[in-house]
LUMZA-589937 format. One line per field, with one value per residue (C-alpha): residue number from 1; x, y, z. Coordinates in nm, 2 decimals, m for minus. Example, Ala and Ser with C-alpha at 12.3 -4.5 7.8 and 13.67 -1.06 7.14 Angstrom:
LUMZA-589937
torvo = c(1, 2)
px = c(1.23, 1.37)
py = c(m0.45, m0.11)
pz = c(0.78, 0.71)
This chain:
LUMZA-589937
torvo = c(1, 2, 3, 4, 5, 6, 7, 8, 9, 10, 11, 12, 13, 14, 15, 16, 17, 18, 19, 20, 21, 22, 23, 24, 25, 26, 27, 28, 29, 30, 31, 32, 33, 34, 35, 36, 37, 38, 39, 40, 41, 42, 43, 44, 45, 46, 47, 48, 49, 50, 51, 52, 53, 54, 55, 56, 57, 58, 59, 60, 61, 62, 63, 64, 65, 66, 67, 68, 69, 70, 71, 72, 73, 74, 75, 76, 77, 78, 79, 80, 81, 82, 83, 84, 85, 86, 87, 88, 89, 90, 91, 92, 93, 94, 95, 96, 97, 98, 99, 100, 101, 102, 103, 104, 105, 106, 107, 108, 109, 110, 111, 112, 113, 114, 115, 116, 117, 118, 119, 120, 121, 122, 123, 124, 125, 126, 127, 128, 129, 130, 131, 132, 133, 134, 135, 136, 137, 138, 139, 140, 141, 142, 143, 144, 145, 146, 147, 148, 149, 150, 151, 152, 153, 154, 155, 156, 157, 158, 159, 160, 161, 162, 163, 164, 165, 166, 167, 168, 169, 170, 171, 172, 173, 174, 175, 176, 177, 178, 179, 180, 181, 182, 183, 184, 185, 186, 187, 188, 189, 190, 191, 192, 193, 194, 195, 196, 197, 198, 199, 200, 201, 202, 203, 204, 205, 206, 207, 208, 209, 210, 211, 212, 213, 214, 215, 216, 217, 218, 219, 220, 221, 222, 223, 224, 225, 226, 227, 228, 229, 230, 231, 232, 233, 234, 235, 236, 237, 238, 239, 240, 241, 242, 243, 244, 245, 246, 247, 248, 249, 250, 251, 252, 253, 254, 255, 256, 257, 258, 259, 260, 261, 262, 263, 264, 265, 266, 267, 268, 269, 270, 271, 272, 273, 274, 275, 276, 277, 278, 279, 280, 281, 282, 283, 284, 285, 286, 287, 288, 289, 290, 291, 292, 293, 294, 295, 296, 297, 298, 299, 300, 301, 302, 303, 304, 305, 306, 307, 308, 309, 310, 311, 312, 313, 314, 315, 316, 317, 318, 319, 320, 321, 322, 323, 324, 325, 326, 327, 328, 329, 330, 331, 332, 333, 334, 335, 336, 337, 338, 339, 340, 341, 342, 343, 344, 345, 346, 347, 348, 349, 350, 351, 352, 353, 354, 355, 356, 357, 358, 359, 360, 361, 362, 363, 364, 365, 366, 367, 368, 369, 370, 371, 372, 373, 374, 375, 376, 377, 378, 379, 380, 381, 382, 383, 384, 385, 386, 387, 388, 389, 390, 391, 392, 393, 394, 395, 396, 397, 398, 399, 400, 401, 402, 403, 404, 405, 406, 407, 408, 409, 410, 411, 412, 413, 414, 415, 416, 417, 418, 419, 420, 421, 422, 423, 424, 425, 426, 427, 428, 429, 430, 431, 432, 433, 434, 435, 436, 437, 438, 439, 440, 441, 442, 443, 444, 445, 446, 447, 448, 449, 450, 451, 452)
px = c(9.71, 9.48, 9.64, 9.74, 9.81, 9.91, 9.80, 9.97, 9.75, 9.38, 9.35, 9.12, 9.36, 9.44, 9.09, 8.99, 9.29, 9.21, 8.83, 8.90, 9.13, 8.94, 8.64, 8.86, 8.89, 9.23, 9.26, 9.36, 9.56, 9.50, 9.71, 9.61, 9.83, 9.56, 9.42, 9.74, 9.97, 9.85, 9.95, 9.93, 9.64, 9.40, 9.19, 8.96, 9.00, 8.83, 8.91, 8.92, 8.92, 8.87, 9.19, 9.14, 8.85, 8.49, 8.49, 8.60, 8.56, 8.33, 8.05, 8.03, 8.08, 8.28, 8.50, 8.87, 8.73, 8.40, 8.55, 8.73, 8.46, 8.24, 8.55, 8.56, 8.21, 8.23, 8.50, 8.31, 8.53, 8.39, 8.47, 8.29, 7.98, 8.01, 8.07, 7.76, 7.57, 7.67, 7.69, 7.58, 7.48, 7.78, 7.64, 7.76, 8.04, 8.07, 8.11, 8.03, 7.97, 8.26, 8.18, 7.91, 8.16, 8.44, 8.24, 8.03, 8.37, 8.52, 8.20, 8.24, 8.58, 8.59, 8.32, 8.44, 8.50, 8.86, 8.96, 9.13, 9.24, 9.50, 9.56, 9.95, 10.23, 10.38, 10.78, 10.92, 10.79, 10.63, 10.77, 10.47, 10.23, 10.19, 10.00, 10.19, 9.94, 10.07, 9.95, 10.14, 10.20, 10.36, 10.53, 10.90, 11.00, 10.82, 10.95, 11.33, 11.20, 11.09, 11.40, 11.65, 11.45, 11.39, 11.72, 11.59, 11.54, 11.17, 11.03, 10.83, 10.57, 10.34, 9.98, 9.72, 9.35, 9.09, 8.88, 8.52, 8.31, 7.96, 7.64, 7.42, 7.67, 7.71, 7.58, 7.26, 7.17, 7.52, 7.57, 7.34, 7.31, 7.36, 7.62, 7.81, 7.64, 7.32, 7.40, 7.22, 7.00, 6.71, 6.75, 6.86, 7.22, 7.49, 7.72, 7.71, 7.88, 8.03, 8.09, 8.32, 8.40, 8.71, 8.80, 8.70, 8.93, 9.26, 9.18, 9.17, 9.51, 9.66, 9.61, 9.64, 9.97, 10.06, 9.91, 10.18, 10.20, 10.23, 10.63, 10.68, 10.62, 10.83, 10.76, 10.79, 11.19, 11.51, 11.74, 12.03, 11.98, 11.71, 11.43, 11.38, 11.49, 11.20, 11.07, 10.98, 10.79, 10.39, 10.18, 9.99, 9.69, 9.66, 9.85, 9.78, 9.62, 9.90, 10.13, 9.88, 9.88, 10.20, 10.22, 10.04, 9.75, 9.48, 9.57, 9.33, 9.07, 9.16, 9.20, 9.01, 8.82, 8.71, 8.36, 8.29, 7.94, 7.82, 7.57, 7.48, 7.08, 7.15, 7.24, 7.21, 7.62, 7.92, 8.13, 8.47, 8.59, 8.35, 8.46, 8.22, 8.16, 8.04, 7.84, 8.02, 7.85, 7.47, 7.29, 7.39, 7.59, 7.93, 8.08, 8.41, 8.58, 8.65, 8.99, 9.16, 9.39, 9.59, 9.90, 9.83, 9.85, 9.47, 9.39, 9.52, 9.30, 8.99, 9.06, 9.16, 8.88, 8.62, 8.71, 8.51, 8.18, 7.93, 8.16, 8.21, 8.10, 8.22, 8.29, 8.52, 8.47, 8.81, 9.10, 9.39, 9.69, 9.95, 10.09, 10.36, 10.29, 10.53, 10.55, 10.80, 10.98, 10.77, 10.92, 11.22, 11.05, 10.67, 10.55, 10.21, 10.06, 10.19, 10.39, 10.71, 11.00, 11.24, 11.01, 10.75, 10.52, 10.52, 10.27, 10.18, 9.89, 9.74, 9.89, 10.23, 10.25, 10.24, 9.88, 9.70, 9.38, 9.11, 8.99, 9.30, 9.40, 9.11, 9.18, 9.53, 9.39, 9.16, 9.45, 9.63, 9.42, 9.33, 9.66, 9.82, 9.60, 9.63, 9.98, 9.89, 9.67, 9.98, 9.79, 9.91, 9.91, 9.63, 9.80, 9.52, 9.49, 9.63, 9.32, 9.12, 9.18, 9.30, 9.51, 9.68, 9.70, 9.90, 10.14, 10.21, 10.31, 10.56, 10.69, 10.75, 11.06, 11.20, 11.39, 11.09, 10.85, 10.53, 10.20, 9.96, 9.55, 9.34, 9.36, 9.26, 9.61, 9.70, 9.51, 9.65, 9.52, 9.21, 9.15, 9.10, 8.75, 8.70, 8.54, 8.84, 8.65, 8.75, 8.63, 8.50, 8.67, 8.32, 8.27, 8.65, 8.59, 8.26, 8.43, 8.75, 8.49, 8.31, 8.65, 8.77, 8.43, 8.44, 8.79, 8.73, 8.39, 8.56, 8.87, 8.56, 8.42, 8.82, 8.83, 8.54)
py = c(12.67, 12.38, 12.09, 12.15, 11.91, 11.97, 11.78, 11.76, 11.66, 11.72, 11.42, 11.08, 11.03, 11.40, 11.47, 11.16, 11.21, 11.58, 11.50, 11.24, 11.42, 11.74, 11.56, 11.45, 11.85, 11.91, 12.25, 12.11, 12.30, 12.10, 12.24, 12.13, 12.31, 12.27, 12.47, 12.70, 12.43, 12.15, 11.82, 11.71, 11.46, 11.63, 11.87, 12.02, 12.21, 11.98, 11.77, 11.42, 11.44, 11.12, 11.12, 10.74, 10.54, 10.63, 10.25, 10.22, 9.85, 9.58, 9.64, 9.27, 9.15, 8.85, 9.03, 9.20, 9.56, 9.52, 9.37, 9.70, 9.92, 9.76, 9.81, 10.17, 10.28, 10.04, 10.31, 10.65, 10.70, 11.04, 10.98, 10.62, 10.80, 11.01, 10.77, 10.55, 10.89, 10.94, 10.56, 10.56, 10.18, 9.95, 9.60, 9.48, 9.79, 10.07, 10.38, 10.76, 11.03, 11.16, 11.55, 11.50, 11.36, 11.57, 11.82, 11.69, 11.57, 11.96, 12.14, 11.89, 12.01, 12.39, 12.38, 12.21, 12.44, 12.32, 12.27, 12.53, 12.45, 12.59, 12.64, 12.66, 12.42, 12.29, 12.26, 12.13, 11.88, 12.07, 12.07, 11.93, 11.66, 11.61, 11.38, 11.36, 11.20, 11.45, 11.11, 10.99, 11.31, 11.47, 11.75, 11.78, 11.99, 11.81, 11.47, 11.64, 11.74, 11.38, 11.21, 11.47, 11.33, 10.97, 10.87, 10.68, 10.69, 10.70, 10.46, 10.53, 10.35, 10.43, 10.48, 10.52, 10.67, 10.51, 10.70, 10.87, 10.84, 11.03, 10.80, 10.93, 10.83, 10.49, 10.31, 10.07, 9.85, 9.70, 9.73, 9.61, 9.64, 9.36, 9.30, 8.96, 8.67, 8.88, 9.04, 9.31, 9.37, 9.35, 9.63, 9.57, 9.54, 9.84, 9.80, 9.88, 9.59, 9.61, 9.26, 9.13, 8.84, 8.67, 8.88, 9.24, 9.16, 9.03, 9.32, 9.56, 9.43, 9.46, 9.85, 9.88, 9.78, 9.98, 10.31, 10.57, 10.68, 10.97, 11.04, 11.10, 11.41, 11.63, 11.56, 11.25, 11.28, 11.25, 11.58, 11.34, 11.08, 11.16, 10.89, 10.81, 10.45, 10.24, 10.47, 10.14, 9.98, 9.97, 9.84, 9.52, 9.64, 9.90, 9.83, 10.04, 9.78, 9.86, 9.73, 9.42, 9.35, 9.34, 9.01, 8.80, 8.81, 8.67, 8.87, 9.11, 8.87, 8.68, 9.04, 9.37, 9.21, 8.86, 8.77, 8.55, 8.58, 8.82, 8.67, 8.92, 8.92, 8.97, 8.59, 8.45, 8.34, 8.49, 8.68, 8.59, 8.94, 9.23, 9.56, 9.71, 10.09, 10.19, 10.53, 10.72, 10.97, 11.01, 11.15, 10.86, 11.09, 10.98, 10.60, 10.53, 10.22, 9.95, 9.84, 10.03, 10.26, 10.36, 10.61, 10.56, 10.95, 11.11, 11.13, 10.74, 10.65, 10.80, 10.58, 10.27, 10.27, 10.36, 10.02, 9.90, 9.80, 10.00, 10.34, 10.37, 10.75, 10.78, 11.11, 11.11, 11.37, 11.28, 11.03, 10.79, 10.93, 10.78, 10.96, 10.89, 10.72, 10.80, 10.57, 10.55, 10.24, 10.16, 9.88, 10.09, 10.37, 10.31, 10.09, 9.95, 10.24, 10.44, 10.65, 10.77, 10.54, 10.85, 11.12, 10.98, 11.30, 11.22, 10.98, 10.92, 10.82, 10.77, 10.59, 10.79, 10.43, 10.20, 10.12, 10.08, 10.18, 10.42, 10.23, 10.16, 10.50, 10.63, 10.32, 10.46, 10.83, 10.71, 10.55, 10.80, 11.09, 10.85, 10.76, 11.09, 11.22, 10.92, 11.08, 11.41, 11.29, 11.05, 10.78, 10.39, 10.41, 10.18, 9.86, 9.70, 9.33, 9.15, 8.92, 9.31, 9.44, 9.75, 9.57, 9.36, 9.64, 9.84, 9.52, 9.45, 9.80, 9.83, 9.44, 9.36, 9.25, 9.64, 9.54, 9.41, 9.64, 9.70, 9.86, 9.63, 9.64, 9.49, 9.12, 8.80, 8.68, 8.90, 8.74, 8.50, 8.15, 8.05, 7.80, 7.47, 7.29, 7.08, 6.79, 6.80, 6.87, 7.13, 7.52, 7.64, 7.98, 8.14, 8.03, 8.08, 8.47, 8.46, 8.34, 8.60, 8.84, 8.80, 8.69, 9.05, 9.27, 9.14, 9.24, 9.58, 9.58, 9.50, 9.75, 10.05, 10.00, 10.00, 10.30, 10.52)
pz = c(12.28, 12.19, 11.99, 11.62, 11.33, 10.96, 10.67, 10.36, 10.04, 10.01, 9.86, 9.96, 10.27, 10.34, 10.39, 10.60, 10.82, 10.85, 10.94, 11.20, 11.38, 11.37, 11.52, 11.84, 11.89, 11.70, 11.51, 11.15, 10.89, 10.57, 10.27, 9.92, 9.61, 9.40, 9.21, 9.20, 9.12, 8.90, 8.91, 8.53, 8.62, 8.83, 8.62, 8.93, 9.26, 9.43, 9.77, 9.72, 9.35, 9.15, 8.89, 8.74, 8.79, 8.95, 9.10, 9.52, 9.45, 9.51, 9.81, 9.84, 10.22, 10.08, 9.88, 9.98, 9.91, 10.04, 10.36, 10.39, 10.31, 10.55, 10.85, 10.77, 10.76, 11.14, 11.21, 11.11, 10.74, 10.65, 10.26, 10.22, 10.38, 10.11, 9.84, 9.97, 9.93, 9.58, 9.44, 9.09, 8.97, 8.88, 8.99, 9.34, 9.29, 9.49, 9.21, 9.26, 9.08, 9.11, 9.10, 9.30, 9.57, 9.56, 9.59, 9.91, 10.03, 10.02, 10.12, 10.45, 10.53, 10.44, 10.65, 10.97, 11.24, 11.33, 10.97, 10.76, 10.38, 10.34, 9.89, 9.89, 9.83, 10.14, 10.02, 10.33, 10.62, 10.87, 11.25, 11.51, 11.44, 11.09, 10.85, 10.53, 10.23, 9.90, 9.72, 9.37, 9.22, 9.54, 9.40, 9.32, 9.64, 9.90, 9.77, 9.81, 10.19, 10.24, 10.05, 10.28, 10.59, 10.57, 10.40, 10.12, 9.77, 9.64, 9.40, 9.07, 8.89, 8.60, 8.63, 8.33, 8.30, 8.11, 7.84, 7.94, 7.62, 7.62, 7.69, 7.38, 7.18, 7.21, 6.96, 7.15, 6.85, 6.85, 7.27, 7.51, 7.91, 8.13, 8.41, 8.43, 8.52, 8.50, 8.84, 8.76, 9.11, 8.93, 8.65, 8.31, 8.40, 8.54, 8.24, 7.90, 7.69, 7.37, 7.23, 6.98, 6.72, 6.71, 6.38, 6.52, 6.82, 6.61, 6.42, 6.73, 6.92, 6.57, 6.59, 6.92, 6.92, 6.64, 6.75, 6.88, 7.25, 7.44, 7.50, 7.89, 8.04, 8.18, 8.54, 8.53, 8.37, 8.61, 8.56, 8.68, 8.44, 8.22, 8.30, 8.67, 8.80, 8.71, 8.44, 8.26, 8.61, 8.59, 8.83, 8.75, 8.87, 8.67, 8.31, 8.02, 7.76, 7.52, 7.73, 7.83, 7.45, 7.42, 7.65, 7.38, 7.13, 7.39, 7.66, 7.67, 7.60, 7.97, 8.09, 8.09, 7.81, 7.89, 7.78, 8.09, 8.23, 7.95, 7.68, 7.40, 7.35, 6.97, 6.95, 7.30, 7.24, 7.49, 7.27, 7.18, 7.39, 7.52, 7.66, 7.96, 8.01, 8.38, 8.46, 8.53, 8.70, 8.83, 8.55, 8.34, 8.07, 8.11, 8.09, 8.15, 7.96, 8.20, 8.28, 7.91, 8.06, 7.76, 7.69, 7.34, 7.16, 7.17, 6.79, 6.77, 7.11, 6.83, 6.62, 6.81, 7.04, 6.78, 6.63, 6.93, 6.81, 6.93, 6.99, 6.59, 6.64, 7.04, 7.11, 7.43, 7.74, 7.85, 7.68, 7.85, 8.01, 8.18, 8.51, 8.76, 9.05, 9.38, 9.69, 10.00, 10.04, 10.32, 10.55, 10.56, 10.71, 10.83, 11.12, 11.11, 11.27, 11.00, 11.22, 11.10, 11.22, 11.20, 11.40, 11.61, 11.56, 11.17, 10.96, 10.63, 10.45, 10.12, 9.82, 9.93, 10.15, 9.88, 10.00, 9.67, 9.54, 9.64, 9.99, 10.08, 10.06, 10.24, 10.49, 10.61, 10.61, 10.82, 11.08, 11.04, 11.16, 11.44, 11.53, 11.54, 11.79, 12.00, 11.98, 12.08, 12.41, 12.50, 12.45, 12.28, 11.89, 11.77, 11.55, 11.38, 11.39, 11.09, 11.06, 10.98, 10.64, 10.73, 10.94, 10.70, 10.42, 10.75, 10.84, 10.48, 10.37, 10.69, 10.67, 10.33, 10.16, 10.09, 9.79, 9.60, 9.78, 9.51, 9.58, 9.69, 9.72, 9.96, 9.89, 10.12, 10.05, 10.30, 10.59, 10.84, 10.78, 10.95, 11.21, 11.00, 11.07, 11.37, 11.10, 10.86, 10.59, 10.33, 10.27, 9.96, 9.84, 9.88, 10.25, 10.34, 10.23, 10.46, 10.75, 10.69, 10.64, 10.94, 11.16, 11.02, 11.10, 11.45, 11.52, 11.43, 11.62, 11.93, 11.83, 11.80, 12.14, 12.29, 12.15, 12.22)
C-alpha cells in the first residue's frame, strides 16, 4: 500500500495541500461537506470558494502580500496559478473572478489521478497522516474532535462580507473610474469611485449607525452560555463599517473611505470621502464595495448604501453578512512547520491557524501538503526562514503570546530587522520593503533548489 493522506476542508488551503502532496505521489483523500452540508456563508459547491472579497492582495514586489505571492508561485502554489490565470483588473491588486477560479481550482483536483474528493462531513480526526484546514466555519463536530484532542479551548471572531452591486447599474454621470494616484496601468482606472461632500457623508454615518443589524445566527451561539466567549471580538482587518463608525464621525473617512489619491474629473477636487467598487468578476458585471463589510439587516443595507452617490438605484447581487470566524490557539499547539505538537503525523492549515487572509491561507496549505509528506518519506520537516514571508506568517502563528493570540496577515512587521547600511545613512520605507523583498525571494530560491 502506497502512501495515504487525508485532507479535511476543500477550501484555499485544503486544496493546495491536497495538490502538493499528491504531486509527490501520495494517494489523497480530500473531504469537502459542501454541498451537503452548508456552512451559512458559502453559497457554491465549489473548491476553493471565494466567501468575502475577490482581492488576494497587492501583486506589488514591495509590498507584504505581493512578497508572498511572488514566494509561492517560486514554490509551485497550484491556487495562485490559478488566480494569476483568472485576475480581473484591480490596479496593482491581484483579484479573480471568482467563479471562474473555483471552478478551475475544482476541475484541477477532481481531476488529479491521486486525488479523490470525498463530499461528506469528516466528524472526527482521522488516524494517519492528515492535513486538517476545515477553515473558519469548521463545523460543530469536527471542532468538538479537535477541542477533545488538543486540550484547548478555541477562539471566535467575527467576520463580515461586503455587498456586490450590479455594474449597469451604477449610476456613471455621478461615479467615475480611476484608481488612486492614477495607478491605473494605463487604462482608465480599475475602480469605480463614488465620491462624496462633507454633508452626503455626515449624512451617511448618521444612518449608518442607526440602521438595524442582523441578530446572530444560530451557529454562531454557545448552547452553554448562549453567546460564545468573544462573541463581541472582530478582527481589525476586517470590521464591519457599522462598527468602524461607531469609533468616531471621521472614521470611515481615514478608513475604508479615505479620499486620498482620488481626484473626481467633475471638478478636478479630492472628495471629502469616496467609496471604491472593484470587478468583481471577468465580464465586468459585478462590483463589490471596497472595504464595507456590513451586518446591517438587508432591506436597511438598500437603503443605507443607496445613499451613496452614484448607487441611488443599485440593485445588489449579493448584500453584507457577518459570519463566525474559528482559529486554534496556535502557539499552544502548532510549531512552525505547522505540525501538530500533540501527534506528529497531524497539521493544519488555512485560516484554522490563525494565518489570516486569502495568501496566507493558501501559504500554509501549501507547507503543509509539503511538510507532511516530508513526514511520510522520513525526511526533516521544512521550517522556513523568518526573513521569507511565509516564514514569518509560520513563526508568528506558533510563537506568539497565546493569551493575546489574534489573526494576523502578512505584514513587514513581521520580518527580522535588516542589516543596517555600511554608510550610516538612513532607508526609505520604499527601499527597506525592496531590500526585504528581495532578502525574502532569495531565501526561498535557495530553500526550492534544497528541496528538489
Amino acid at each position: 500500500m502506497g502512501k495515504e493522506l487525508t485532507v479535511v476542508g476543500g477550501g484555499l488551503a485544503g486544496t493546495e495541500a491536497a495538490w502538493q502532496a499528491a504531486n509527490k505521489g501520495v494517494k489523497v483523500r480530500l473531504y469537502e461537506m459542501r454541498p451537503k452540508i452548508s456552512t451559512g456563508a458559502h453559497t457554491g459547491s465549489s473548491l476553493a470558494e471565494l466567501v468575502c472579497s475577490n482581492s488576494l492582495g497587492s501583486n506589488l514586489a514591495d509590498r507584504a502580500s505581493g512578497v508572498l505571492k511572488d514566494e509561492m508561485r517560486t514554490l509551485g502554489s497550484l491556487l495562485i496559478e490559478c488566480a494569476d490565470s483568472n485576475a480581473v483588473p484591480a490596479g496593482n491588486a491581484l483579484a479573480v473572478d471568482r467563479e471562474a477560479f473555483a471552478d478551475m481550482v475544482t476541475n484541477k483536483i477532481e481531476n488529479h489521478p491521486n486525488i479523490e474528493v470525498i463530499r461528506s462531513e469528516k466528524k472526527v480526526i482521522p488516524s494517519g497522516p492528515t492535513v486538517i484546514a476545515s477553515g473558519p466555519l469548521s463545523s460543530e463536530s469536527i471542532c468538538d474532535s479537535l477541542a477533545s484532542l488538543l486540550g484547548t479551548d478555541h477562539l471566535y471572531f467575527y467576520d463580515a462580507i461586503s455587498p456586490i452591486v450590479y455594474a449597469d447599474t451604477i449610476d456613471m454621470t455621478v461615479a467615475f473610474e480611476a484608481s488612486r494616484y492614477q495607478k491605473d496601468n494605463g487604462s482608465n482606472g480599475d475602480y469605480i469611485n463614488c465620491p462624496m461632500n462633507e454633508d452626503q457623508y455626515s449624512k451617511f454615518v448618521s444612518a449608518l449607525l442607526k440602521a438595524d443589524r442582523i441578530p446572530l445566527r444560530d451557529f454562531e451561539k454557545d448552547i452553554e452560555s448562549g453567546v460564545r466567549a468573544g462573541a463581541h471580538r472582530f478582527f481589525e482587518g476586517c470590521l464591519p463599517i457599522e462598527i468602524l463608525a461607531e469609533r468616531g464621525q471621521d472614521s470611515l473617512a481615514y478608513g475604508p473611505m479615505r479620499p486620498v489619491g482620488i481626484i473626481s474629473p467633475y471638478d478636478d477636487k479630492r472628495p471629502y470621502a469616496v467609496v471604491q467598487l472593484r470587478r468583481d468578476n471577468l465580464a465586468g458585471t459585478l462590483y463589490n464595495i471596497v472595504g464595507f463589510q456590513t451586518n446591517l439587516k438587508w432591506p436597511e443595507q438598500k437603503e443605507v448604501l443607496r445613499m451613496i452617490p452614484g448607487l441611488g438605484q443599485a440593485r445588489f447581487a449579493r448584500y453584507g453578512m457577518m459570519h463566525r470566524n474559528t482559529f486554534l490557539n496556535a502557539p499552544n499547539v502548532l510549531s512552525e512547520s505547522l505540525q501538530s505538537r500533540v501527534r506528529p503525523d497531524l497539521f493544519f492549515a488555512g485560516q484554522i491557524t490563525g494565518v489570516e487572509g486569502y495568501a496566507g491561507n493558501i501559504a500554509t496549505g501549501l507547507l503543509a501538503g509539503i511538510n507532511v509528506t516530508r513526514l511520510m518519506d522520513g525526511e526533516e520537516l521544512l521550517v522556513l526562514p523568518t526573513i521569507s514571508m511565509m516564514g514569518a506568517l509560520c513563526h508568528y502563528v506558533s510563537n506568539a503570546d497565546p493569551d493575546t493570540f489574534q489573526p494576523m496577515k502578512a505584514n513587514f512587521g513581521l520580518f527580522p530587522a535588516l542589516e543596517p547600511p555600511r554608510d550610516k545613512r538612513k532607508w526609505s520605507k520604499r527601499e527597506r520593503y525592496r531590500l526585504y523583498s528581495e532578502r525574502a525571494l532569495d531565501a526561498i530560491g535557495i530553500l526550492k533548489n534544497k528541496i528538489k
